[in-house]
Jmol script that loads the backbone (N, CA, C; Angstrom):
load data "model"
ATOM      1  N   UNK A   1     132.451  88.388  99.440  1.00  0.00           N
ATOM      2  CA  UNK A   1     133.323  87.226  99.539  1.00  0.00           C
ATOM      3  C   UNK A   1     132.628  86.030  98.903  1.00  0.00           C
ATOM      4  N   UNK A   2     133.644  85.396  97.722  1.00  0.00           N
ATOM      5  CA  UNK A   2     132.596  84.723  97.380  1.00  0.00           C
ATOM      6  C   UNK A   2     132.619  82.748  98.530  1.00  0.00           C
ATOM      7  N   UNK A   3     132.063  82.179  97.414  1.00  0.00           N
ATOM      8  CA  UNK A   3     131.534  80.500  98.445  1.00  0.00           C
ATOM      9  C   UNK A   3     132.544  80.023  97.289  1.00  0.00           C
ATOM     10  N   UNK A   4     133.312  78.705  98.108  1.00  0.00           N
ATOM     11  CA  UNK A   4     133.721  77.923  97.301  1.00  0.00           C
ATOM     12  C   UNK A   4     133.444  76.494  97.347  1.00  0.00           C
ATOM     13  N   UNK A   5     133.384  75.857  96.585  1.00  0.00           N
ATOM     14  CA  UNK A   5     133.286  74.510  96.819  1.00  0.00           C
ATOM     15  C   UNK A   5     133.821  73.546  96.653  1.00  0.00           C
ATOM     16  N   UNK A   6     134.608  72.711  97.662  1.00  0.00           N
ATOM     17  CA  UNK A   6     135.877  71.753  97.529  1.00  0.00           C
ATOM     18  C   UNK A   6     135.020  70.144  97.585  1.00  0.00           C
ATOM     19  N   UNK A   7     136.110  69.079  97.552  1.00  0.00           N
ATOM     20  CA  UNK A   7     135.401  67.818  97.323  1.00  0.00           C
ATOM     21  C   UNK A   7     137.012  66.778  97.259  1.00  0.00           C
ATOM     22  N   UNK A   8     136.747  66.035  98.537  1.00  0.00           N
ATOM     23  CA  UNK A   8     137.653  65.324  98.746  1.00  0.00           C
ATOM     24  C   UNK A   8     137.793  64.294  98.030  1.00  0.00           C
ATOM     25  N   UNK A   9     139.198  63.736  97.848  1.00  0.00           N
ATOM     26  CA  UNK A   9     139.269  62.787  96.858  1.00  0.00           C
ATOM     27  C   UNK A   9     139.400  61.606  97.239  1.00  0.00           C
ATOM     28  N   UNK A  10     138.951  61.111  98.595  1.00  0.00           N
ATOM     29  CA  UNK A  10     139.530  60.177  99.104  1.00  0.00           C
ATOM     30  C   UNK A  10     137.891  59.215  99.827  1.00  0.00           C
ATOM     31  N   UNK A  11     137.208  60.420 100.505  1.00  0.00           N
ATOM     32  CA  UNK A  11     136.023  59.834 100.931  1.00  0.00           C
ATOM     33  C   UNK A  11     134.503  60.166  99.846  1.00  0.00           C
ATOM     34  N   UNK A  12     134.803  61.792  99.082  1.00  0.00           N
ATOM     35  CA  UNK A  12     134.302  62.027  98.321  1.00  0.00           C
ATOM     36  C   UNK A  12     133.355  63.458  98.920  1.00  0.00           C
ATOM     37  N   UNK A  13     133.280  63.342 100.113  1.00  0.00           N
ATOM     38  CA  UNK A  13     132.652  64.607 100.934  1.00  0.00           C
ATOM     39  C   UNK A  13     132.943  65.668 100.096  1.00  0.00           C
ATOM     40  N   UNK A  14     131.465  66.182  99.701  1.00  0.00           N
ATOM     41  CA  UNK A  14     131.779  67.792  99.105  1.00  0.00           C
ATOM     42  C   UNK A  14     131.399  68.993 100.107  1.00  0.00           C
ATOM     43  N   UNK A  15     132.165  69.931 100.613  1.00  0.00           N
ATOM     44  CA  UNK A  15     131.698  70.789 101.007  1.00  0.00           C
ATOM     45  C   UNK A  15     131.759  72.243 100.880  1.00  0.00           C
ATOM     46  N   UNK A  16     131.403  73.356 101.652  1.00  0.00           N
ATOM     47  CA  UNK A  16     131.656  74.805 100.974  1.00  0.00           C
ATOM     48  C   UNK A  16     131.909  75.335 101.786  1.00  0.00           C
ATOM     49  N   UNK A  17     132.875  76.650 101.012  1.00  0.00           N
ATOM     50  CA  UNK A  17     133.722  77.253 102.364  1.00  0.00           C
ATOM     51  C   UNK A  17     133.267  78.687 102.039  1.00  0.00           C
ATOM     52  N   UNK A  18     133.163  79.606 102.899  1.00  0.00           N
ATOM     53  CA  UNK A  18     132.751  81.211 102.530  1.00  0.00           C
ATOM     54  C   UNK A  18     133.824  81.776 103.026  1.00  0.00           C
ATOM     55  N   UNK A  19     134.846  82.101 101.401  1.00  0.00           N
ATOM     56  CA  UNK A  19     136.335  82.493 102.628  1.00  0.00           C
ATOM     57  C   UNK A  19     136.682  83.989 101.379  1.00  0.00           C
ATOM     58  N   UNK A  20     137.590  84.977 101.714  1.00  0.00           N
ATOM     59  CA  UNK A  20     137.699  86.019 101.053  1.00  0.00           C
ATOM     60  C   UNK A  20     138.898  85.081  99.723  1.00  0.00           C
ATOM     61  N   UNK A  21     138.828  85.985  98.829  1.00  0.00           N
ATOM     62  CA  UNK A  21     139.454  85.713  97.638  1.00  0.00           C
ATOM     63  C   UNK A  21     140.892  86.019  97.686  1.00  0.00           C
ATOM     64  N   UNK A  22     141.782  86.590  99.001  1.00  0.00           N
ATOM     65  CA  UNK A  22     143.172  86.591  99.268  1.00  0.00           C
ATOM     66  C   UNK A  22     142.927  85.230 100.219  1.00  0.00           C
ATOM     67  N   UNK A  23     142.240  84.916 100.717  1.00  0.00           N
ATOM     68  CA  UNK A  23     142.493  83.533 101.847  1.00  0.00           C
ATOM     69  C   UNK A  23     143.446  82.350 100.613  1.00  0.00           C
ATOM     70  N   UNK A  24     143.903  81.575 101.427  1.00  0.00           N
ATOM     71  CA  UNK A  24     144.424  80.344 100.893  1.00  0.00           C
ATOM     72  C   UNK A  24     143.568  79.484 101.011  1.00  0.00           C
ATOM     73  N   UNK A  25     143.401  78.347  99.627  1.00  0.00           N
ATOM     74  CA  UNK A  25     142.427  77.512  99.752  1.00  0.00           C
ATOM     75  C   UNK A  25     142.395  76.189 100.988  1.00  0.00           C
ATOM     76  N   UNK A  26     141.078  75.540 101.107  1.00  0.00           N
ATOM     77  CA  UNK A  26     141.184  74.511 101.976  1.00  0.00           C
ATOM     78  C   UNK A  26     142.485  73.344 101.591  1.00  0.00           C
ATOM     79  N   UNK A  27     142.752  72.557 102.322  1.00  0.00           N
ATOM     80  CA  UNK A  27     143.890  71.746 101.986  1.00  0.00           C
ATOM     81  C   UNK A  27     143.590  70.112 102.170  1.00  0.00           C
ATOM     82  N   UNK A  28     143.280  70.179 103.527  1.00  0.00           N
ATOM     83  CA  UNK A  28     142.322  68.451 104.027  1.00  0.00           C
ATOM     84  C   UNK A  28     140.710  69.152 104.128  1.00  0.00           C
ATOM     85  N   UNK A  29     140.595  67.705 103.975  1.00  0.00           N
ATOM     86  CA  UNK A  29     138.520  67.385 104.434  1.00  0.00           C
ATOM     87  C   UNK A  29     138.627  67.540 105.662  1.00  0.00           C
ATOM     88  N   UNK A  30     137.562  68.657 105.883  1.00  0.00           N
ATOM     89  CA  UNK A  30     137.045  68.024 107.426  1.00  0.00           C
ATOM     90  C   UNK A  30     136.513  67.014 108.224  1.00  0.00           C
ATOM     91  N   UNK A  31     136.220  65.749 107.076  1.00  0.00           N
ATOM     92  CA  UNK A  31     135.850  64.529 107.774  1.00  0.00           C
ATOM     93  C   UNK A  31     137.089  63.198 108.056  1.00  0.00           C
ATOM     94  N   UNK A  32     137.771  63.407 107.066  1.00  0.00           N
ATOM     95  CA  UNK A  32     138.651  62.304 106.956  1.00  0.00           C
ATOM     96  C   UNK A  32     140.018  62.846 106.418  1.00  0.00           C
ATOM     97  N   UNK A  33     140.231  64.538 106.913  1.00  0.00           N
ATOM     98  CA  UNK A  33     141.617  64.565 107.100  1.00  0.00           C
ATOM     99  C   UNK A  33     142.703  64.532 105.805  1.00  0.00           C
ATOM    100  N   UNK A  34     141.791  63.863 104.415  1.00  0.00           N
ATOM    101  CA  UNK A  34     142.702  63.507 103.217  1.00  0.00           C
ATOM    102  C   UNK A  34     142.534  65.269 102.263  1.00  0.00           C
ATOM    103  N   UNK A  35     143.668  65.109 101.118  1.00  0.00           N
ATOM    104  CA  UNK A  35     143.757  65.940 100.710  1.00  0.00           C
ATOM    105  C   UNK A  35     142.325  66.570  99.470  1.00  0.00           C
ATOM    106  N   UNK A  36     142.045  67.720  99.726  1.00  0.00           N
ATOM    107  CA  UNK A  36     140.835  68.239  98.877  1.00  0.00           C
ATOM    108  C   UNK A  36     141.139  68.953  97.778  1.00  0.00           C
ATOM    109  N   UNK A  37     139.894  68.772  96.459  1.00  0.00           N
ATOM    110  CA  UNK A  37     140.404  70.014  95.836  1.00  0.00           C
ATOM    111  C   UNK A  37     139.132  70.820  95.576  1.00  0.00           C
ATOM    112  N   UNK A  38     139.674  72.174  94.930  1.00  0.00           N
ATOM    113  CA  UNK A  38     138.373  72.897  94.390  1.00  0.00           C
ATOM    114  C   UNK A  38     137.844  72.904  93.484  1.00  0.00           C
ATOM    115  N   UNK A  39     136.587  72.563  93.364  1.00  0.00           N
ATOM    116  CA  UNK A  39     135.163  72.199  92.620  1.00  0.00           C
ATOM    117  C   UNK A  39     135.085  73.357  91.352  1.00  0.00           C
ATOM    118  N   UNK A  40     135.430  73.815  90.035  1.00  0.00           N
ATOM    119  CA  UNK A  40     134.808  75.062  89.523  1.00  0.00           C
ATOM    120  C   UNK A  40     133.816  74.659  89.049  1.00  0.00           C
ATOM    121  N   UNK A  41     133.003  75.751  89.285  1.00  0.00           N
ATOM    122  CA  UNK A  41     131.143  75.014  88.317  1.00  0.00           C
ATOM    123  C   UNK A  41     130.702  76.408  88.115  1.00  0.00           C
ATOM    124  N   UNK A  42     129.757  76.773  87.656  1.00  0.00           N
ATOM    125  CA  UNK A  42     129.009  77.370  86.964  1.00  0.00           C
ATOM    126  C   UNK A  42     128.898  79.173  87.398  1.00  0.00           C
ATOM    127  N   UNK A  43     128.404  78.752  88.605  1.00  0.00           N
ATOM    128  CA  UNK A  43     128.174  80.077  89.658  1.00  0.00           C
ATOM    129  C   UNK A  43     126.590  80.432  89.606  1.00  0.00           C
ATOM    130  N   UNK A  44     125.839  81.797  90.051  1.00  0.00           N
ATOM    131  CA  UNK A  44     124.941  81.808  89.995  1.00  0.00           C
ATOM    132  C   UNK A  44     124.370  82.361  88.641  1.00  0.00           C
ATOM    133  N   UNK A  45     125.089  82.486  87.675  1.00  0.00           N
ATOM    134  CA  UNK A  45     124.179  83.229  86.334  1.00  0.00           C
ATOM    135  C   UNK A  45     123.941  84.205  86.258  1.00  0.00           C
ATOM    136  N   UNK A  46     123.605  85.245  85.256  1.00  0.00           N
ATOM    137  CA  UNK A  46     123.171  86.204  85.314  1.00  0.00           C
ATOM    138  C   UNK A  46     121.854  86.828  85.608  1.00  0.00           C
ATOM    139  N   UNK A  47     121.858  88.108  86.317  1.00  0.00           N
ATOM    140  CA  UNK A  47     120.476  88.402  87.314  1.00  0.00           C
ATOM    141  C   UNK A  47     120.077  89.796  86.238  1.00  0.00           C
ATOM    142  N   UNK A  48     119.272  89.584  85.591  1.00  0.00           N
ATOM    143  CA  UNK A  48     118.877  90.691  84.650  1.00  0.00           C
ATOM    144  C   UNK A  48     117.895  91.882  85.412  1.00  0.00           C
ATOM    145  N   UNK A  49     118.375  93.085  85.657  1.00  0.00           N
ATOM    146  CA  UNK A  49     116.848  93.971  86.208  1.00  0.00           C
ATOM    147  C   UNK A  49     116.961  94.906  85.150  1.00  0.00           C
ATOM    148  N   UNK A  50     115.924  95.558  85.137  1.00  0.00           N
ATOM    149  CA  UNK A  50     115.737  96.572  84.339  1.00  0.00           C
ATOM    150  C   UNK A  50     114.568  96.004  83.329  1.00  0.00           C
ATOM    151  N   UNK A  51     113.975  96.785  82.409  1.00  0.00           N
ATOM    152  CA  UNK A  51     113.185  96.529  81.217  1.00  0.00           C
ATOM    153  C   UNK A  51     113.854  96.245  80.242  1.00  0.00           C
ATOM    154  N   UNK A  52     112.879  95.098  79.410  1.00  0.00           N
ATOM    155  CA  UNK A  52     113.062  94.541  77.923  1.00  0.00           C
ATOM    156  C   UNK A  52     113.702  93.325  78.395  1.00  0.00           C
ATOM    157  N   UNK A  53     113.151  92.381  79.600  1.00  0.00           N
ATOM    158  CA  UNK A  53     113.710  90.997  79.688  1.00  0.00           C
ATOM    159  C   UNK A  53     112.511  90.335  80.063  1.00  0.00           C
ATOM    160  N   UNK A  54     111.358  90.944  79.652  1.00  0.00           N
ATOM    161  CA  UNK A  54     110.030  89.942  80.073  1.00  0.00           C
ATOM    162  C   UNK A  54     109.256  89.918  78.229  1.00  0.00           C
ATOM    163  N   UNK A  55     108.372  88.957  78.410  1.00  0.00           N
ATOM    164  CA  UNK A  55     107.404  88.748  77.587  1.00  0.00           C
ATOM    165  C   UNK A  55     106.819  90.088  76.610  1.00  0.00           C
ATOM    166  N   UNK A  56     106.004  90.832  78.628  1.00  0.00           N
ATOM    167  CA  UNK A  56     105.596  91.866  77.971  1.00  0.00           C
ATOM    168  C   UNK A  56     106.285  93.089  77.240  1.00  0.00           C
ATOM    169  N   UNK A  57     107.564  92.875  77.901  1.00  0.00           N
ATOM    170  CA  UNK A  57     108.299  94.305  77.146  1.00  0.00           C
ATOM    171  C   UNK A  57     108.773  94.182  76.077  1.00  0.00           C
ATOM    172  N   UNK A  58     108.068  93.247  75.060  1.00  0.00           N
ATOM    173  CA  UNK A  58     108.487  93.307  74.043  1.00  0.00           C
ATOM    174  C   UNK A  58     107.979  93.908  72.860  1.00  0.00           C
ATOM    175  N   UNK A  59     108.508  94.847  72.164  1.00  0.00           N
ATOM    176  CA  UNK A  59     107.709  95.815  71.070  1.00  0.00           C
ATOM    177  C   UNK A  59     108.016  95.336  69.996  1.00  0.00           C
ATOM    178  N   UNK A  60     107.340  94.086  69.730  1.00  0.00           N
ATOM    179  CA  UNK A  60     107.322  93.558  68.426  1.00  0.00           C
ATOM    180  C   UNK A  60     105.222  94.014  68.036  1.00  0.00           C
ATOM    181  N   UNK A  61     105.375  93.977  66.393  1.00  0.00           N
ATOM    182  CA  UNK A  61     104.380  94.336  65.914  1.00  0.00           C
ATOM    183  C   UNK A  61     103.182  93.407  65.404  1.00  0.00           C
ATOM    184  N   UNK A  62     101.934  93.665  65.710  1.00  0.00           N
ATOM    185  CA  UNK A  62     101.027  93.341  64.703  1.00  0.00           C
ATOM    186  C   UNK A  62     100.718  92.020  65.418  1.00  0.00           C
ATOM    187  N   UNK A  63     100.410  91.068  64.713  1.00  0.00           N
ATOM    188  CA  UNK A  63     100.551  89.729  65.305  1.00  0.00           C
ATOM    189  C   UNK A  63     101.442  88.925  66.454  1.00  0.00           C
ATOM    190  N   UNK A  64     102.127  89.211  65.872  1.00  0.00           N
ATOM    191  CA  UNK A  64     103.823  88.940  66.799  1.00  0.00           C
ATOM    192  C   UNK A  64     103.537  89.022  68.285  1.00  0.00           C
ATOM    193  N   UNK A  65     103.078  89.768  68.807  1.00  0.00           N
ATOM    194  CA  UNK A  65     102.641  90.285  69.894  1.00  0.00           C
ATOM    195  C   UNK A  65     101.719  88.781  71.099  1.00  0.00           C
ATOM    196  N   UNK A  66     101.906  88.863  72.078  1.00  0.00           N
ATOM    197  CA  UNK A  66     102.252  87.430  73.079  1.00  0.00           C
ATOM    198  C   UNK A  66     100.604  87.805  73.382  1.00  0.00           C
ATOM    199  N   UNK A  67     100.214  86.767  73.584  1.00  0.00           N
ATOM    200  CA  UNK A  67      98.864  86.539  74.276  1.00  0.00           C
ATOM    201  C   UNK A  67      98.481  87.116  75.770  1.00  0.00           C
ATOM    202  N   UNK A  68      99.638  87.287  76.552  1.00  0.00           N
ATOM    203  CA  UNK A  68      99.466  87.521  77.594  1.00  0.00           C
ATOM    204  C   UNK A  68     100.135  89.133  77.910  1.00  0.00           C
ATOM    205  N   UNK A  69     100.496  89.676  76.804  1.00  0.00           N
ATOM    206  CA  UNK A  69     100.236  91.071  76.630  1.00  0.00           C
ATOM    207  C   UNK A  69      99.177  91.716  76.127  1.00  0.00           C
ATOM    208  N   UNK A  70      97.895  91.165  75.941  1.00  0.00           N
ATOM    209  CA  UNK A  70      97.210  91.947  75.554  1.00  0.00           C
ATOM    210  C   UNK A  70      95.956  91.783  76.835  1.00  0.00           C
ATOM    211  N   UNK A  71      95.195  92.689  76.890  1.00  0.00           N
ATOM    212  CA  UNK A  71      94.327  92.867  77.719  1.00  0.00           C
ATOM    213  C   UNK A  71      93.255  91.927  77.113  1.00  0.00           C
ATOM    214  N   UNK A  72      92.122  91.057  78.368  1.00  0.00           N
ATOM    215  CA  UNK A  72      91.585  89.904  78.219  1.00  0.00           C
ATOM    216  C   UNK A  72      90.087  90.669  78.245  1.00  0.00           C
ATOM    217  N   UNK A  73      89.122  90.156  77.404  1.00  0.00           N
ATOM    218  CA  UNK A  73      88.285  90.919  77.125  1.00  0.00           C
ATOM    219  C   UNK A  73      87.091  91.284  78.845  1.00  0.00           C
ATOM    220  N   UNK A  74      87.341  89.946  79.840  1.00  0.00           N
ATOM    221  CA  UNK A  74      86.832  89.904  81.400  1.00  0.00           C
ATOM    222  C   UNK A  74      87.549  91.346  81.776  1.00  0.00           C
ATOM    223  N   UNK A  75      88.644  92.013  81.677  1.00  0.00           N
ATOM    224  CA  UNK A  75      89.600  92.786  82.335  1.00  0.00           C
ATOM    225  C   UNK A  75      88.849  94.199  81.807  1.00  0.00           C
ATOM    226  N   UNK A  76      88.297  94.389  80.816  1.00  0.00           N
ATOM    227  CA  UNK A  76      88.259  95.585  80.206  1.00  0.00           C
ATOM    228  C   UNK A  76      87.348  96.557  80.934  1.00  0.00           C
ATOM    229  N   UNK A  77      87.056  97.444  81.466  1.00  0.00           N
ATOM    230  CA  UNK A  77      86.452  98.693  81.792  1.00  0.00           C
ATOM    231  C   UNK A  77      84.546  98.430  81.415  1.00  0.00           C
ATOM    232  N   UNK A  78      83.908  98.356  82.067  1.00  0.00           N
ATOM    233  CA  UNK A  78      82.808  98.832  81.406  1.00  0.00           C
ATOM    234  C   UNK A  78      82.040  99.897  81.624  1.00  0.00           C
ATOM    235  N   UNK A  79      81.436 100.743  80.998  1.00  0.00           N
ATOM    236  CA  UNK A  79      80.885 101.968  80.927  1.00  0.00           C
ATOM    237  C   UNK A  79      79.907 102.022  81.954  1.00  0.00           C
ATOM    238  N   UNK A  80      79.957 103.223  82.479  1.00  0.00           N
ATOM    239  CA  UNK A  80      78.888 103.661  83.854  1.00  0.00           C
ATOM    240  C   UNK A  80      77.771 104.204  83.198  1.00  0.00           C
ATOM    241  N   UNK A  81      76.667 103.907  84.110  1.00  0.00           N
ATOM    242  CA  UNK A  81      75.476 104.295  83.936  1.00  0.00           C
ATOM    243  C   UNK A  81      75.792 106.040  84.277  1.00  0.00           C
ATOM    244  N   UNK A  82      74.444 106.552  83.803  1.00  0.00           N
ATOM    245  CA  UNK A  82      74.805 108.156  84.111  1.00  0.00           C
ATOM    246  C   UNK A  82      74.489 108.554  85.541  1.00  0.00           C
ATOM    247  N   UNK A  83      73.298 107.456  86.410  1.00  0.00           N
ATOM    248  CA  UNK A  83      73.068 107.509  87.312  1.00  0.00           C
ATOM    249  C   UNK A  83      74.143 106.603  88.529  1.00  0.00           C
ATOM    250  N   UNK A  84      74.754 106.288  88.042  1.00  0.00           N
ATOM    251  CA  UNK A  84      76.179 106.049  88.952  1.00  0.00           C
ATOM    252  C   UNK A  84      77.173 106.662  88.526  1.00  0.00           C
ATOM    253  N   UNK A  85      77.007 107.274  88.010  1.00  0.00           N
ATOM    254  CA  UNK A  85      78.164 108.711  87.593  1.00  0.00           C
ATOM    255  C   UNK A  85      78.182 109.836  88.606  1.00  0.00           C
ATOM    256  N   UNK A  86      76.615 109.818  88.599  1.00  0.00           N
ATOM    257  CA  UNK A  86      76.165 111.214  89.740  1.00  0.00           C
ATOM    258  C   UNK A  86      76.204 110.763  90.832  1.00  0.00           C
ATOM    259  N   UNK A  87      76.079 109.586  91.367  1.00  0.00           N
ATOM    260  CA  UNK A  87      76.158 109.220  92.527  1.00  0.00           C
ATOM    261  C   UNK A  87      77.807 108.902  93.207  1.00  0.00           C
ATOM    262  N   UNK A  88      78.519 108.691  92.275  1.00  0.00           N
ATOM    263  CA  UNK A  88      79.672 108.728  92.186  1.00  0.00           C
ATOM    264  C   UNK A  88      80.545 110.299  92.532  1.00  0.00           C
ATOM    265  N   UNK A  89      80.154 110.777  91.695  1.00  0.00           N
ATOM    266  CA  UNK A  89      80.206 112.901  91.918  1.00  0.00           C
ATOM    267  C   UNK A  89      79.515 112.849  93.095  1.00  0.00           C
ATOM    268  N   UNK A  90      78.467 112.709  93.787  1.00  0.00           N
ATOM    269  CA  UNK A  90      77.675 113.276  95.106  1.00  0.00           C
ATOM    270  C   UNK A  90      78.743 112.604  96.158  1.00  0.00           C
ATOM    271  N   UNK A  91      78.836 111.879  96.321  1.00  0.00           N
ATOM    272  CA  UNK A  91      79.530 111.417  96.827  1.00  0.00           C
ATOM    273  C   UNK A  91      81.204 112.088  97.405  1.00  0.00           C
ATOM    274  N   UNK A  92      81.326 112.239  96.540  1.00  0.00           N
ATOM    275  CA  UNK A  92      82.672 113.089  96.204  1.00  0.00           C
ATOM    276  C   UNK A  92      82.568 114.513  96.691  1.00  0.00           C
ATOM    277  N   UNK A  93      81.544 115.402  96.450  1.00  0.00           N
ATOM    278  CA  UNK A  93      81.167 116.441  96.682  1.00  0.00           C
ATOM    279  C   UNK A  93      81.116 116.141  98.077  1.00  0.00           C
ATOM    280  N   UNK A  94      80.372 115.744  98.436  1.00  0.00           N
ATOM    281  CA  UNK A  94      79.965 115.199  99.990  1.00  0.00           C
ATOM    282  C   UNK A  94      80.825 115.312 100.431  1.00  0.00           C
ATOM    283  N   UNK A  95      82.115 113.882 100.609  1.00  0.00           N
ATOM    284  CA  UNK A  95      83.230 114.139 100.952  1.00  0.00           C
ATOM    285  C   UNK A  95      84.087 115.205 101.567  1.00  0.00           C
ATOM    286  N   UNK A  96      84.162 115.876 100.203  1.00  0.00           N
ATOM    287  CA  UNK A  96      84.924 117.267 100.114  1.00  0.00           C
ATOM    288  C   UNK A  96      84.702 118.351 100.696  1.00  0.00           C
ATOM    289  N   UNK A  97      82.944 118.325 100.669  1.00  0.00           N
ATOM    290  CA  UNK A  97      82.563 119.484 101.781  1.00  0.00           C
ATOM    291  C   UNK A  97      82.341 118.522 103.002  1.00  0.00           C
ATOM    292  N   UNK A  98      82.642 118.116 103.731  1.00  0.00           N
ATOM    293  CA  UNK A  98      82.649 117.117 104.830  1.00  0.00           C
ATOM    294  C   UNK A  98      84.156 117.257 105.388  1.00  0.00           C
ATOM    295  N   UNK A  99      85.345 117.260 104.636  1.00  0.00           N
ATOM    296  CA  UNK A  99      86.252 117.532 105.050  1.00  0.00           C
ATOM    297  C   UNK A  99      86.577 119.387 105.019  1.00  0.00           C
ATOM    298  N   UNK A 100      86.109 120.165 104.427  1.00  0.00           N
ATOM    299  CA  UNK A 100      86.237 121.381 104.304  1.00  0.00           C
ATOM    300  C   UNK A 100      85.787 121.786 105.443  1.00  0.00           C
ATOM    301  N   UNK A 101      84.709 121.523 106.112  1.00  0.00           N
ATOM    302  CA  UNK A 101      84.059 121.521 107.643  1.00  0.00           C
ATOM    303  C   UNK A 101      85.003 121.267 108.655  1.00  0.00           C
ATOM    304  N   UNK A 102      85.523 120.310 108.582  1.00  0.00           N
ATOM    305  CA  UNK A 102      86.428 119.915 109.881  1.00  0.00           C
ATOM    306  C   UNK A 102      87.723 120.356 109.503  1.00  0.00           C
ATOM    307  N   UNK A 103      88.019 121.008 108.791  1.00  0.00           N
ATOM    308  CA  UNK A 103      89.514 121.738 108.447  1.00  0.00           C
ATOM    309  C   UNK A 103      88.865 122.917 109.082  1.00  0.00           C
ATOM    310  N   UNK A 104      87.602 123.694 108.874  1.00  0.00           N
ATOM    311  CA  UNK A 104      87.398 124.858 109.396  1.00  0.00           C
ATOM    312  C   UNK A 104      87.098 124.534 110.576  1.00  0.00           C
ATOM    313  N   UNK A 105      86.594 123.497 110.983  1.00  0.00           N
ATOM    314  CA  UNK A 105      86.405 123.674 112.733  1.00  0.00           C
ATOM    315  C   UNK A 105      87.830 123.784 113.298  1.00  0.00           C
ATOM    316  N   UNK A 106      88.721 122.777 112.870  1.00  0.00           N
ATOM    317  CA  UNK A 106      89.742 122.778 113.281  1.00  0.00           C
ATOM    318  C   UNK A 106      90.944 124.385 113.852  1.00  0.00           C
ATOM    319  N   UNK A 107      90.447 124.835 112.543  1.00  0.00           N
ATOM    320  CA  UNK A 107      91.049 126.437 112.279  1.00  0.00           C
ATOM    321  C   UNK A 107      90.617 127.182 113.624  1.00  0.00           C
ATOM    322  N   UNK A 108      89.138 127.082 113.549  1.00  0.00           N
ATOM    323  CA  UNK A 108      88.936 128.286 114.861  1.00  0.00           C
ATOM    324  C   UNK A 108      89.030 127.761 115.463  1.00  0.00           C
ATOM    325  N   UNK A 109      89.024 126.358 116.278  1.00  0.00           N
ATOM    326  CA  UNK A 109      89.393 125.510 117.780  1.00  0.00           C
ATOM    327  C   UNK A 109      90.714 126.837 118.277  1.00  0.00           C
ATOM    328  N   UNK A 110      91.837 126.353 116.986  1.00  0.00           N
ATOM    329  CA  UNK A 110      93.340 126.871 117.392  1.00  0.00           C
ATOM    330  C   UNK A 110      93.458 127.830 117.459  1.00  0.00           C
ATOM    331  N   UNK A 111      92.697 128.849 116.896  1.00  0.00           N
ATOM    332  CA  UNK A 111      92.598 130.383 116.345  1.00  0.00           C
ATOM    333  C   UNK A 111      91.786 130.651 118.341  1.00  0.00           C
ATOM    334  N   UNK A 112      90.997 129.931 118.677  1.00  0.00           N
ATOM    335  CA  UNK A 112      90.408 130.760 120.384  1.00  0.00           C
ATOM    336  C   UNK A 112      91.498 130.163 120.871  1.00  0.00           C
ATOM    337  N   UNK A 113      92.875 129.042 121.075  1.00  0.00           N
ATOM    338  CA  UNK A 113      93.244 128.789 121.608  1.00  0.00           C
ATOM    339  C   UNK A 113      94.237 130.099 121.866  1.00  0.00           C
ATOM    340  N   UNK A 114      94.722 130.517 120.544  1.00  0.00           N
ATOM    341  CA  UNK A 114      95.606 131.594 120.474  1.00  0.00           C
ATOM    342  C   UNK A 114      95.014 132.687 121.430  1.00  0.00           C
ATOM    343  N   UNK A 115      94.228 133.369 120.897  1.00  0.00           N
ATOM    344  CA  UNK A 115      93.270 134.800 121.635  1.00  0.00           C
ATOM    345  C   UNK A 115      93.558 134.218 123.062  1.00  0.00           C
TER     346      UNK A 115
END
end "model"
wireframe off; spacefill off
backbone 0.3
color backbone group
């Protein structure tokens, strides 16, 4: 349902009504009783979703291309040492057999519960 907006001609009060689009329009102001009319203006505009309505989605080439699509040289990845690589993997390993343990404890807990 949309909002409408009326505006008396007498005191000047604008106000808005949220009424269905078969309703009949307002007729007097609610302040001073005189006759109103309805306001047309603009509405809310169009609401774009989807891709290809920003900056970045734009696939233009070469230069052309926006400053704030490209990755900032602070942002970029830097390369691991080999010794935080492995420590990174141990870790992981660890983990994995750490949880492989308590999946198997778990197993036979339920497995004597059964017997």
């Amino acid at each position: 349902m949309p909002t409408y907006e009326y505006e008396c001609g007498s005191c000047g009060n604008r106000f808005e009504k949220f009424q269905s689009m078969s309703d009949q329009p307002v007729k007097t102001c609610p302040k001073c009783g005189e006759q109103v009319h309805r306001v047309i203006n603009g509405g809310l505009g169009v609401i774009f979703k989807g891709p290809g309505f920003y900056v970045t989605d734009n696939h233009s080439t070469g230069s052309e291309k926006s400053e704030s699509a490209r990755p900032k040289k602070e942002e970029t990845a830097k390369p691991e040492s080999s010794t935080q690589a492995n420590a990174k993997a141990n870790t992981s390993a660890n983990s994995a057999k750490a949880n492989a343990e308590v999946k198997t404890e778990k197993t036979r807990k339920v497995k004597e519960k059964i017997e």
